[in-house]
C-alpha positions as CSV (number, residue, x, y, z in Angstrom):
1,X,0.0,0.0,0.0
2,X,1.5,3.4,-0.3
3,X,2.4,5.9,1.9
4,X,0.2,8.4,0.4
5,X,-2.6,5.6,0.9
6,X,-2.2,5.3,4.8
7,X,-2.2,8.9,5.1
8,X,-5.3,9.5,3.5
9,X,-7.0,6.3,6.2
10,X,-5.0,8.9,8.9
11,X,-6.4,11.8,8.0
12,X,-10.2,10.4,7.5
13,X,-9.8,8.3,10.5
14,X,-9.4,11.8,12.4
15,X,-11.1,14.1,11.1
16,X,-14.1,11.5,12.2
17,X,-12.8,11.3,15.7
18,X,-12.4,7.7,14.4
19,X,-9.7,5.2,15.7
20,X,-7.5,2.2,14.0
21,X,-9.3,-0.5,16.5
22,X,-12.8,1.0,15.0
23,X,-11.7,0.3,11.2
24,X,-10.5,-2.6,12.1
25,X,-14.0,-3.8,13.3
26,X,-15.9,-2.8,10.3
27,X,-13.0,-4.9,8.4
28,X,-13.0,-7.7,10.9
29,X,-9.6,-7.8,11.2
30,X,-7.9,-8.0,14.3
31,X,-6.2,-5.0,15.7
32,X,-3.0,-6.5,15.4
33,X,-3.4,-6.6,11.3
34,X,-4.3,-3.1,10.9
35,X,-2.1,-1.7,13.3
36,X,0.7,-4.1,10.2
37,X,-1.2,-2.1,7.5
38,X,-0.8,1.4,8.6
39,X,3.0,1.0,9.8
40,X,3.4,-0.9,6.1
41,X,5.2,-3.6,7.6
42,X,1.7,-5.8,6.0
43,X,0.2,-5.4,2.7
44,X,-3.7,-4.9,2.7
45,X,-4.3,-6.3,-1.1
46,X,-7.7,-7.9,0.3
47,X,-8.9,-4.9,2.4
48,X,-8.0,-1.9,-0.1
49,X,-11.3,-2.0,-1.4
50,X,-13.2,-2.5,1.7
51,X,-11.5,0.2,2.9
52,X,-12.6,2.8,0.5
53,X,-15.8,2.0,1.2
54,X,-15.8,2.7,4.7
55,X,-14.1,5.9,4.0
56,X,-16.4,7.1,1.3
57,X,-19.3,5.7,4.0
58,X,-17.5,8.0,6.4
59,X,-17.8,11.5,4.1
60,X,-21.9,10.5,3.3
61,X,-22.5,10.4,7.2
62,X,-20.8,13.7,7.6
63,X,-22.5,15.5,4.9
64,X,-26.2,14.9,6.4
């Protein structure tokens, strides 16, 4: 994944007061996993998608 990839989760993750442990729950990966995937020690090939679609999720709740 790249780095410009984990910043954008970063950024969305806080400017929803969101946290790693909460995305990882919507994924239903353990925390452990995702903590791998944002230090880019694992590669999230399987949850890139999924992931996009919890942070375009994350911008429709905000604008209603």
């Amino acid at each position: 994944m790249s780095h410009d990839f984990i910043i954008k989760i970063r950024i969305a993750l806080a400017t929803h007061n969101k946290t790693q442990k909460w995305l990882a729950e919507k994924l239903e990966i353990s925390e452990a996993y995702m903590s791998d995937i944002m230090n880019g020690s694992r590669k999230p090939d399987a949850q890139v998608e999924n992931i996009n679609i919890i942070l375009k999720e994350l911008e429709k709740n905000k604008e209603m």
